[in-house]
mmCIF file as gemmi writes it, N, C-alpha and C atoms, coordinates in Angstrom:
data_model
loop_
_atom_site.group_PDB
_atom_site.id
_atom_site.type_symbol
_atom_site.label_atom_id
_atom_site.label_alt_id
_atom_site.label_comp_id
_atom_site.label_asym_id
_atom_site.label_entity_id
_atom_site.label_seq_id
_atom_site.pdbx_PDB_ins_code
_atom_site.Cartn_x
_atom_site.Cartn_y
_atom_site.Cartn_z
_atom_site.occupancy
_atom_site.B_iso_or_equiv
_atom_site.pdbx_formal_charge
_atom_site.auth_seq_id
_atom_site.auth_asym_id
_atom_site.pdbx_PDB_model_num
ATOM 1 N N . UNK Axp A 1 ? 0.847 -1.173 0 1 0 ? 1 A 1
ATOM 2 C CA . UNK Axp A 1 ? 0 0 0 1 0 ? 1 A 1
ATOM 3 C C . UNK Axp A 1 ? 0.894 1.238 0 1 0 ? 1 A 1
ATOM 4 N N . UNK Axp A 2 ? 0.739 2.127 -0.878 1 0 ? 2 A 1
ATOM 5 C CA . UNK Axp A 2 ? 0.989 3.554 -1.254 1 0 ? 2 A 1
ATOM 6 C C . UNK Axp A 2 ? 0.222 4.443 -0.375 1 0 ? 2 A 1
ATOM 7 N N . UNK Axp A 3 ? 0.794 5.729 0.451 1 0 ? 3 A 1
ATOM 8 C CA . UNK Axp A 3 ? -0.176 6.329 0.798 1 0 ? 3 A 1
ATOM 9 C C . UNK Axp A 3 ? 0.111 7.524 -0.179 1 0 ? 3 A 1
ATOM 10 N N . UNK Axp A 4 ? -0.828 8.528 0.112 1 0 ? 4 A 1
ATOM 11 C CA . UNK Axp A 4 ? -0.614 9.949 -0.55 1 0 ? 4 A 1
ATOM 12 C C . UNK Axp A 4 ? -1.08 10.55 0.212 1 0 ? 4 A 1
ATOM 13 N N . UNK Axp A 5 ? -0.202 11.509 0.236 1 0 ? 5 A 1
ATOM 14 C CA . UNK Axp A 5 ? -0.434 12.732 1.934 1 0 ? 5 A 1
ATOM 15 C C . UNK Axp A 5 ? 0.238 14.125 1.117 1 0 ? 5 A 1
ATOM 16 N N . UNK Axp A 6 ? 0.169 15.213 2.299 1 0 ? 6 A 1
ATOM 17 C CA . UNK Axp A 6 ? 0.132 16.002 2.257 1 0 ? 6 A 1
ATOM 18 C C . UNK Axp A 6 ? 1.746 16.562 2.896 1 0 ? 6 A 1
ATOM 19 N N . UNK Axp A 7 ? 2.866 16.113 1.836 1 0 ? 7 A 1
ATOM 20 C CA . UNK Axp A 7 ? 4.185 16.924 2.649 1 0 ? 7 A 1
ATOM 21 C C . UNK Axp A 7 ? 4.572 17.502 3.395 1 0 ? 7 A 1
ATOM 22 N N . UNK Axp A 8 ? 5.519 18.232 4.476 1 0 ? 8 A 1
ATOM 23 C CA . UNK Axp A 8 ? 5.594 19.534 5.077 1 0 ? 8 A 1
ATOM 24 C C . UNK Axp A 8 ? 6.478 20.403 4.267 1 0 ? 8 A 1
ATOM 25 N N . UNK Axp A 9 ? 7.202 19.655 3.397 1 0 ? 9 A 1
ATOM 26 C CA . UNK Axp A 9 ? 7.813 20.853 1.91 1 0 ? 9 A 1
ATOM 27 C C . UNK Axp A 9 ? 7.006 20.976 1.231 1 0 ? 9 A 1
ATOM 28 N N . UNK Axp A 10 ? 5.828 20.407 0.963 1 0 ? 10 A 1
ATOM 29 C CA . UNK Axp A 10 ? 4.749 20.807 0.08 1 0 ? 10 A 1
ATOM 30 C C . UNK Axp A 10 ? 3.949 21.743 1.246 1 0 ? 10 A 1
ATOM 31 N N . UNK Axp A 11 ? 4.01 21.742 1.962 1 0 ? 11 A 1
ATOM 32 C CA . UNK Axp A 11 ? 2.82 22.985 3.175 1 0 ? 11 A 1
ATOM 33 C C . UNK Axp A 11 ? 3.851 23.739 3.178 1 0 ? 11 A 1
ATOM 34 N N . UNK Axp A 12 ? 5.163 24.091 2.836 1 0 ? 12 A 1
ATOM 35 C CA . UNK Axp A 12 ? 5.977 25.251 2.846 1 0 ? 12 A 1
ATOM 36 C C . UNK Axp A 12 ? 5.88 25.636 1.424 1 0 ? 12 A 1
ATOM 37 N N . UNK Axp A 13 ? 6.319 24.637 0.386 1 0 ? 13 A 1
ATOM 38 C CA . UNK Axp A 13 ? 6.131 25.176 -1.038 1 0 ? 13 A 1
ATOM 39 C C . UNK Axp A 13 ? 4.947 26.343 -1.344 1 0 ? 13 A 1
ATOM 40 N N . UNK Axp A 14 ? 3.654 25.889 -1.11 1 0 ? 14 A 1
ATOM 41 C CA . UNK Axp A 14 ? 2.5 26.374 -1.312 1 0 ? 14 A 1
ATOM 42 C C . UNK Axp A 14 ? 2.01 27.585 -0.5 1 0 ? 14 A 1
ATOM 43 N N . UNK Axp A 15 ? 2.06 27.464 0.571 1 0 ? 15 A 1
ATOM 44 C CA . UNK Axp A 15 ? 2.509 28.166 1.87 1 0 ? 15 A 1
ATOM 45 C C . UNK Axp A 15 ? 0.848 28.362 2.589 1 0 ? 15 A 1
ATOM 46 N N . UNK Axp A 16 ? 0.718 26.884 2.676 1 0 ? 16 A 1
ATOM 47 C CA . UNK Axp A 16 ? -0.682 26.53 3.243 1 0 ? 16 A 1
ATOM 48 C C . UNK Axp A 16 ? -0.505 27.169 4.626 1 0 ? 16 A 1
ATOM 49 N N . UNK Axp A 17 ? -1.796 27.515 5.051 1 0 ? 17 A 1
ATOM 50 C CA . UNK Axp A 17 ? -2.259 28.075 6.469 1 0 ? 17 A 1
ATOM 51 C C . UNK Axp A 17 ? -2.466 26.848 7.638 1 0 ? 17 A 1
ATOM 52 N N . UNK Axp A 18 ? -1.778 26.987 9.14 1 0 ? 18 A 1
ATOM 53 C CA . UNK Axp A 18 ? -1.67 25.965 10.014 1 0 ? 18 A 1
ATOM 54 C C . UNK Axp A 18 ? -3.063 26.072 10.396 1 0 ? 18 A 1
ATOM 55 N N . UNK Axp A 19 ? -3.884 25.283 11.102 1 0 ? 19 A 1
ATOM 56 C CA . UNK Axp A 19 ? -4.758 24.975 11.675 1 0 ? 19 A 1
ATOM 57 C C . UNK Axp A 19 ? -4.715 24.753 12.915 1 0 ? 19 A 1
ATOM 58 N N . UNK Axp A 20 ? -5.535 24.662 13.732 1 0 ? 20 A 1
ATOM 59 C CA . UNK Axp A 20 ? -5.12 24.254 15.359 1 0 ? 20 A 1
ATOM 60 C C . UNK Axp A 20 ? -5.356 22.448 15.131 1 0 ? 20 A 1
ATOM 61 N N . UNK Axp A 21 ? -4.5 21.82 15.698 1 0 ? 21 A 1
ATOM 62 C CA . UNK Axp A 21 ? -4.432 20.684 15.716 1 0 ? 21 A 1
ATOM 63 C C . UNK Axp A 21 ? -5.302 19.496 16.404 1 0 ? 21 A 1
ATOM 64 N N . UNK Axp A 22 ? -5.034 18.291 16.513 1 0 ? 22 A 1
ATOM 65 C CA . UNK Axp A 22 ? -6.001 17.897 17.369 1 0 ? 22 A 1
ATOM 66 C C . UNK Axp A 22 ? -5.326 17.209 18.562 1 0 ? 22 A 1
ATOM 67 N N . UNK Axp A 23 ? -5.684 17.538 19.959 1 0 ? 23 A 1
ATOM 68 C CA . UNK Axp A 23 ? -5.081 17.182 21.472 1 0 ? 23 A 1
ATOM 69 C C . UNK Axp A 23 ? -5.254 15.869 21.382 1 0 ? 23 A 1
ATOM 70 N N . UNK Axp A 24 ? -3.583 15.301 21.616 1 0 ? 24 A 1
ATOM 71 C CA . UNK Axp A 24 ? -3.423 13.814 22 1 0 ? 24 A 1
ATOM 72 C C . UNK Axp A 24 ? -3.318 13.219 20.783 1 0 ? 24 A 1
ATOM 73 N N . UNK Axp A 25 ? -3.043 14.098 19.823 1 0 ? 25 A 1
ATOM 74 C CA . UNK Axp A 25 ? -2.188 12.949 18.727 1 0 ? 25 A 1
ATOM 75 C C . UNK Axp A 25 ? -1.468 12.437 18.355 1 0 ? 25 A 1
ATOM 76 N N . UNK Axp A 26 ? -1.076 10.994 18.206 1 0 ? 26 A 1
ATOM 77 C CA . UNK Axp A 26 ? 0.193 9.886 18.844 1 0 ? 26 A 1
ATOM 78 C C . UNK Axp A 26 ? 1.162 10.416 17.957 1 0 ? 26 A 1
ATOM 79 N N . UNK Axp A 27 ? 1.188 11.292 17.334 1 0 ? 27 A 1
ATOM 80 C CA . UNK Axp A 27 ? 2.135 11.389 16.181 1 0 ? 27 A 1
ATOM 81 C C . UNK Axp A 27 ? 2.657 12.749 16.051 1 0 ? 27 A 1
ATOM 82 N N . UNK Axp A 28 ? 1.833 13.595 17.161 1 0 ? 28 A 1
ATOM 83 C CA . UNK Axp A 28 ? 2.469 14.663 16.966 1 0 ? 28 A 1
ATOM 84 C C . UNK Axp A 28 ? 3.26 15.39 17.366 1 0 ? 28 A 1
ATOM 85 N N . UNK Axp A 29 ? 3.726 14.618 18.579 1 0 ? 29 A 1
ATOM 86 C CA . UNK Axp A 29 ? 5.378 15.462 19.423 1 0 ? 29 A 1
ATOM 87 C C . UNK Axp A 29 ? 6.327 14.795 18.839 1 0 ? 29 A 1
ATOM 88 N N . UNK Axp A 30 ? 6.76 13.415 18.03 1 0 ? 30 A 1
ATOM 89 C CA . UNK Axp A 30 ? 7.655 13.354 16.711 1 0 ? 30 A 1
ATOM 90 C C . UNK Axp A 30 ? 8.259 14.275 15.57 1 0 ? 30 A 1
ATOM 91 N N . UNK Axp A 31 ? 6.667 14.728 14.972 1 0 ? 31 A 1
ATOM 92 C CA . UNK Axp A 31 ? 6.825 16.003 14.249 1 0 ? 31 A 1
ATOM 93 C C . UNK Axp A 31 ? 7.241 17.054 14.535 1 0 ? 31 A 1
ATOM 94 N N . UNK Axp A 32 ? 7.013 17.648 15.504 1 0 ? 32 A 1
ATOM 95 C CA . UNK Axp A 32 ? 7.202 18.683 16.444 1 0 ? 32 A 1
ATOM 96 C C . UNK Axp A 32 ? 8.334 18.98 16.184 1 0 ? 32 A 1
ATOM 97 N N . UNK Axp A 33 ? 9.025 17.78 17.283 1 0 ? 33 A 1
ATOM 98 C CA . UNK Axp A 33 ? 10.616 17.463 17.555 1 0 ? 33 A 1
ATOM 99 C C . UNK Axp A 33 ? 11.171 17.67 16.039 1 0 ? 33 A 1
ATOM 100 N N . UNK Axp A 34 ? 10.963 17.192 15.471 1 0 ? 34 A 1
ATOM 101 C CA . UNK Axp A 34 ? 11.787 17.005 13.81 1 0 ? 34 A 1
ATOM 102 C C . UNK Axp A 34 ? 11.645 18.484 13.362 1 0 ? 34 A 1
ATOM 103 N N . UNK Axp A 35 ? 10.595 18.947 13.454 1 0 ? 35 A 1
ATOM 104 C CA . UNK Axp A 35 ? 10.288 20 12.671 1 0 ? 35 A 1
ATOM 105 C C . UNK Axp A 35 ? 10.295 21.735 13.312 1 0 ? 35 A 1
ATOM 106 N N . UNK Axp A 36 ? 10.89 21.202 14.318 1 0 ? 36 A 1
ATOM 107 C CA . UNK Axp A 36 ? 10.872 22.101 15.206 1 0 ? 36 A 1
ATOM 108 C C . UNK Axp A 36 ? 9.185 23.01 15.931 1 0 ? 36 A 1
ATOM 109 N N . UNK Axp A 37 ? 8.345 22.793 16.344 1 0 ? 37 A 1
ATOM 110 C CA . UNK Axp A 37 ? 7.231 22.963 16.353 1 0 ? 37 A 1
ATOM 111 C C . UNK Axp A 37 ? 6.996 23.059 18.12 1 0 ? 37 A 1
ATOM 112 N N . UNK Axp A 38 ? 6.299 23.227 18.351 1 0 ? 38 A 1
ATOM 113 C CA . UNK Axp A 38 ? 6.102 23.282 20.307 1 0 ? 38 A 1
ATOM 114 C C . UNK Axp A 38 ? 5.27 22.054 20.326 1 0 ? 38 A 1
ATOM 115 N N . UNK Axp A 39 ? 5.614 20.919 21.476 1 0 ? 39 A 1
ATOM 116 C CA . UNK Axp A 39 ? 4.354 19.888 21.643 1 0 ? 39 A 1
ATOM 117 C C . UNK Axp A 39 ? 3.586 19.873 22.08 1 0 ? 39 A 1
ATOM 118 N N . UNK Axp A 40 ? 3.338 21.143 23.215 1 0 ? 40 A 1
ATOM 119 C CA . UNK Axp A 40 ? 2.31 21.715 23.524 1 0 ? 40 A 1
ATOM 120 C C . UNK Axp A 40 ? 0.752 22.215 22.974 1 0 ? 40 A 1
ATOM 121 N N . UNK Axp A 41 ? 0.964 22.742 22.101 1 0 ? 41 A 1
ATOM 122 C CA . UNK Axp A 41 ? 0.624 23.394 20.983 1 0 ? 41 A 1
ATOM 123 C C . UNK Axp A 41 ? 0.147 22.236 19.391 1 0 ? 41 A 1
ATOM 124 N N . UNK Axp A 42 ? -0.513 21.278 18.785 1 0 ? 42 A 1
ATOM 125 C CA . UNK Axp A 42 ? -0.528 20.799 18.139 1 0 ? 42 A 1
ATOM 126 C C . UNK Axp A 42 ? -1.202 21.667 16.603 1 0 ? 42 A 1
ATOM 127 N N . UNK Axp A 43 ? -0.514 21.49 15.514 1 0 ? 43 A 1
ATOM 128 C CA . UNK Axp A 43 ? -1.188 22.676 14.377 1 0 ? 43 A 1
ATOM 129 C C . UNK Axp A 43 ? -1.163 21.185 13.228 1 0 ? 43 A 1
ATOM 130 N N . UNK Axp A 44 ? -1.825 21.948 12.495 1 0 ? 44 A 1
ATOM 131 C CA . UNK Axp A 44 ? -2.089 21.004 11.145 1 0 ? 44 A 1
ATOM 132 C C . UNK Axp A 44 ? -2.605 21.397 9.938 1 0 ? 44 A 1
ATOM 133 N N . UNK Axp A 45 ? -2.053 20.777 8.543 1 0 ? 45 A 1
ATOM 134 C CA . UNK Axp A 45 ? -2.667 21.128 7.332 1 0 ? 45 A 1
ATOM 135 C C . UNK Axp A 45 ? -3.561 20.739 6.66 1 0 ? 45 A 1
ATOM 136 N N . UNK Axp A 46 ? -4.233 21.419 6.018 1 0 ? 46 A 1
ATOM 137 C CA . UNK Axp A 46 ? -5.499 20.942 5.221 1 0 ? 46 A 1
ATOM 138 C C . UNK Axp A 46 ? -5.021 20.662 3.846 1 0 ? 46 A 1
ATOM 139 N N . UNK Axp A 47 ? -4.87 19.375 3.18 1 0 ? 47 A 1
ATOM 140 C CA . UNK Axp A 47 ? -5.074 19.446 1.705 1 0 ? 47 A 1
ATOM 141 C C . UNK Axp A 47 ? -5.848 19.716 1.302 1 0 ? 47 A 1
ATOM 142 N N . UNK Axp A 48 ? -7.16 20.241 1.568 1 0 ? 48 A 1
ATOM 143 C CA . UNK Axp A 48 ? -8.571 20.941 1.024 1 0 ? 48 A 1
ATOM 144 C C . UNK Axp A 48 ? -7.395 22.651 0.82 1 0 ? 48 A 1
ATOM 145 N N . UNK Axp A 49 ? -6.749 22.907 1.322 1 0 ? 49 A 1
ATOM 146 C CA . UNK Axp A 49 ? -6.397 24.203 1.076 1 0 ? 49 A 1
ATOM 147 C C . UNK Axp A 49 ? -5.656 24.513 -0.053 1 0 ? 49 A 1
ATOM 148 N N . UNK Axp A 50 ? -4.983 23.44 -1.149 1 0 ? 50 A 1
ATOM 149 C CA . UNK Axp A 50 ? -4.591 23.899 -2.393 1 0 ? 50 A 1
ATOM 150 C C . UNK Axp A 50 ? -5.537 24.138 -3.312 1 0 ? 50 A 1
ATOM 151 N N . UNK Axp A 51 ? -5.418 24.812 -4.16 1 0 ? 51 A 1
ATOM 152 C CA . UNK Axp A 51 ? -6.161 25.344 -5.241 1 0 ? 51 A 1
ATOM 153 C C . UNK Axp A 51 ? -6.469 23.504 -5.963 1 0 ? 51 A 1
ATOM 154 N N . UNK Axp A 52 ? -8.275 23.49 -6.523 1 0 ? 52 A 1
ATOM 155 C CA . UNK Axp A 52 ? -8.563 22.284 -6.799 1 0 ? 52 A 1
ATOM 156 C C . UNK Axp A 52 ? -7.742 21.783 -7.837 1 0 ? 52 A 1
ATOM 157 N N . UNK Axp A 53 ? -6.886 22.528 -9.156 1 0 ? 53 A 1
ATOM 158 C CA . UNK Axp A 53 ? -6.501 22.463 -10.281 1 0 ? 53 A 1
ATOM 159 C C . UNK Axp A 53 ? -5.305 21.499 -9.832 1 0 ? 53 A 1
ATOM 160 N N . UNK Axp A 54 ? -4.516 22.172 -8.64 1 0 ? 54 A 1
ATOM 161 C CA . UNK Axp A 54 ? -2.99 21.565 -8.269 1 0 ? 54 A 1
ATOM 162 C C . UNK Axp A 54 ? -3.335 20.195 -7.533 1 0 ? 54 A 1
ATOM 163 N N . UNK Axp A 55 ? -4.177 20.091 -6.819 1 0 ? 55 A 1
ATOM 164 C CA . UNK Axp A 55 ? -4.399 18.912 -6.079 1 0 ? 55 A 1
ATOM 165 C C . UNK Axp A 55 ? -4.806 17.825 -6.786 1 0 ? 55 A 1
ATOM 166 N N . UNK Axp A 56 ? -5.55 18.185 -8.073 1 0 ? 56 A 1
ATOM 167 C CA . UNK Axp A 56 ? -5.95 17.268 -9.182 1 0 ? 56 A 1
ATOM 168 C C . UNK Axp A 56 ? -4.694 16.669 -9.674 1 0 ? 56 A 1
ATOM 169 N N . UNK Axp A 57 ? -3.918 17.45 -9.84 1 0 ? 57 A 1
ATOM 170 C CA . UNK Axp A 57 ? -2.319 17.549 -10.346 1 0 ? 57 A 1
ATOM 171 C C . UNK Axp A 57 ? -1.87 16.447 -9.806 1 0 ? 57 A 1
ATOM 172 N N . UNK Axp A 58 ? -1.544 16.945 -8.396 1 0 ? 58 A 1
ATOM 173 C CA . UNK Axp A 58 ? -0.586 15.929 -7.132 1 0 ? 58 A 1
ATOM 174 C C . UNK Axp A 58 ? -1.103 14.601 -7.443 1 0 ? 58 A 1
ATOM 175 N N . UNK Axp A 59 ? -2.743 14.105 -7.037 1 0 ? 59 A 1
ATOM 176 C CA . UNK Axp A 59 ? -3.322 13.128 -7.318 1 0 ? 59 A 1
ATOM 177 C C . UNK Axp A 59 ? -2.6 12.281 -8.268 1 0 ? 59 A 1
ATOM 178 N N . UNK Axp A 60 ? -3.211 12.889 -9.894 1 0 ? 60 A 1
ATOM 179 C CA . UNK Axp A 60 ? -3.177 12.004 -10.294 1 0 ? 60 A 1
ATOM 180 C C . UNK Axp A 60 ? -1.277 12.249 -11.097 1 0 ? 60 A 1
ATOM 181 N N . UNK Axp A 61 ? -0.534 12.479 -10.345 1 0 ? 61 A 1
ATOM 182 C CA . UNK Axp A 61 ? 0.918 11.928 -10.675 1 0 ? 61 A 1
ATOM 183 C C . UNK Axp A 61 ? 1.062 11.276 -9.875 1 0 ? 61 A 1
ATOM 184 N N . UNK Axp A 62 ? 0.642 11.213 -8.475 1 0 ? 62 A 1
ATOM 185 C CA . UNK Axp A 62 ? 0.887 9.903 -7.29 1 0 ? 62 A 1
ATOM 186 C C . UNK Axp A 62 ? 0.137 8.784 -8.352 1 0 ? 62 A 1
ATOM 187 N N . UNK Axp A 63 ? -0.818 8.783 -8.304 1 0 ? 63 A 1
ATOM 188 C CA . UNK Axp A 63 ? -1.252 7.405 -8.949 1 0 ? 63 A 1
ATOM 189 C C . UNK Axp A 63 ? -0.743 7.122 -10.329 1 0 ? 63 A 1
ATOM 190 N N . UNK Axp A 64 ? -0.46 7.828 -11.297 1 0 ? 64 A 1
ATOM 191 C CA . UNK Axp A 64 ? -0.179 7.492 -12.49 1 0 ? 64 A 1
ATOM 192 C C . UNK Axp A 64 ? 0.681 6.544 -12.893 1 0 ? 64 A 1
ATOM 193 N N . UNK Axp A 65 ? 1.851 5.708 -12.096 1 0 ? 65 A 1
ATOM 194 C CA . UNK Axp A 65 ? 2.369 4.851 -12.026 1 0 ? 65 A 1
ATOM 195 C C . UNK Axp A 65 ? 1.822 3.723 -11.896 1 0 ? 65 A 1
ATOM 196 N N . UNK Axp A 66 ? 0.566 3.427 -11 1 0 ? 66 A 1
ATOM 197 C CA . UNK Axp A 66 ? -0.222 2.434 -11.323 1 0 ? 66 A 1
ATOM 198 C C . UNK Axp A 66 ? -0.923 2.016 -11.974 1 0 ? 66 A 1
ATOM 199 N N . UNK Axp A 67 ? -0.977 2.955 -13.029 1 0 ? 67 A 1
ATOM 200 C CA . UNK Axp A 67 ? -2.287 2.641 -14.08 1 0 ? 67 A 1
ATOM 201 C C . UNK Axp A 67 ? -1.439 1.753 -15.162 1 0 ? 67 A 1
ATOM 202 N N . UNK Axp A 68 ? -2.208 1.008 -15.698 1 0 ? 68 A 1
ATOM 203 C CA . UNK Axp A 68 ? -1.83 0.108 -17.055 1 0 ? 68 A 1
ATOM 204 C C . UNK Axp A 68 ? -1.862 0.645 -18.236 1 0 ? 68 A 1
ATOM 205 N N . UNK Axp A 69 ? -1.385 1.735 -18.691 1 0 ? 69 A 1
ATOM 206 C CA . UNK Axp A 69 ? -1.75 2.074 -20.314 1 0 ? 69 A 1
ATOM 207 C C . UNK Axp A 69 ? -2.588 1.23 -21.347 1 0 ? 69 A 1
ATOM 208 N N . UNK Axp A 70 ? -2.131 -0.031 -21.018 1 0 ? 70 A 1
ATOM 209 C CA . UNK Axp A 70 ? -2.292 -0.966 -22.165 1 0 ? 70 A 1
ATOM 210 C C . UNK Axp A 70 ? -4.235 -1.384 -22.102 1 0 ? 70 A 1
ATOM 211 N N . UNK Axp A 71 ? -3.939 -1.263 -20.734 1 0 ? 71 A 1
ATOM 212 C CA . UNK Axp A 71 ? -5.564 -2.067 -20.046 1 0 ? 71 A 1
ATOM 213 C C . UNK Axp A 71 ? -6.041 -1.133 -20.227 1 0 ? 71 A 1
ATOM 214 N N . UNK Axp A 72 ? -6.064 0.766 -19.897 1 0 ? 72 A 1
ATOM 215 C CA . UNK Axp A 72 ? -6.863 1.839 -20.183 1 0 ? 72 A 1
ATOM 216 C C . UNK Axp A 72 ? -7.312 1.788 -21.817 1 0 ? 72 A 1
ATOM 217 N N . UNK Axp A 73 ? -6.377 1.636 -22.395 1 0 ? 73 A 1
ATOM 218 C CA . UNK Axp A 73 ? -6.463 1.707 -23.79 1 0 ? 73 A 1
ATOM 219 C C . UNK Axp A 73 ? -7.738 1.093 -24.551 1 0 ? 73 A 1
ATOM 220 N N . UNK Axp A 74 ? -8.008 -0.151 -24.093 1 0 ? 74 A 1
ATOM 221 C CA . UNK Axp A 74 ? -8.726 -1.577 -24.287 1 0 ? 74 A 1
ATOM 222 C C . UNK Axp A 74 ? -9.869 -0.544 -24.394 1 0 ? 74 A 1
């Protein structure tokens, strides 16, 4: 399984807006730490916040490796 997410060089590239985060998430004083961030404090990004055109984009180049040309074609 492939996931597709939402980068933190892509939330800097774009220069998406933080959100308040959600309290007690197992994953988020890791980030923090790495990313320098307070663990106190949990923030977070929305992929609803890129423009629909680019996110269509991201999509479908994450997946485009899985598709079969040959089988679309058919």
């Amino acid at each position: 399984m492939t996931r597709v997410l939402l980068t933190y060089e892509q939330v800097r590239v774009y220069g998406l807006p933080a959100t308040e985060g959600k309290s007690g998430a197992p994953r988020w004083p890791a980030f923090a730490r790495r990313y320098g961030f307070g663990i106190e404090r949990p923030v977070q990004w929305e992929v609803e916040a890129l423009e629909p055109d680019e996110l269509q984009r991201l999509v479908l180049a994450a997946v485009a490796p899985y598709i079969d040309r040959d089988v679309l074609a058919q």
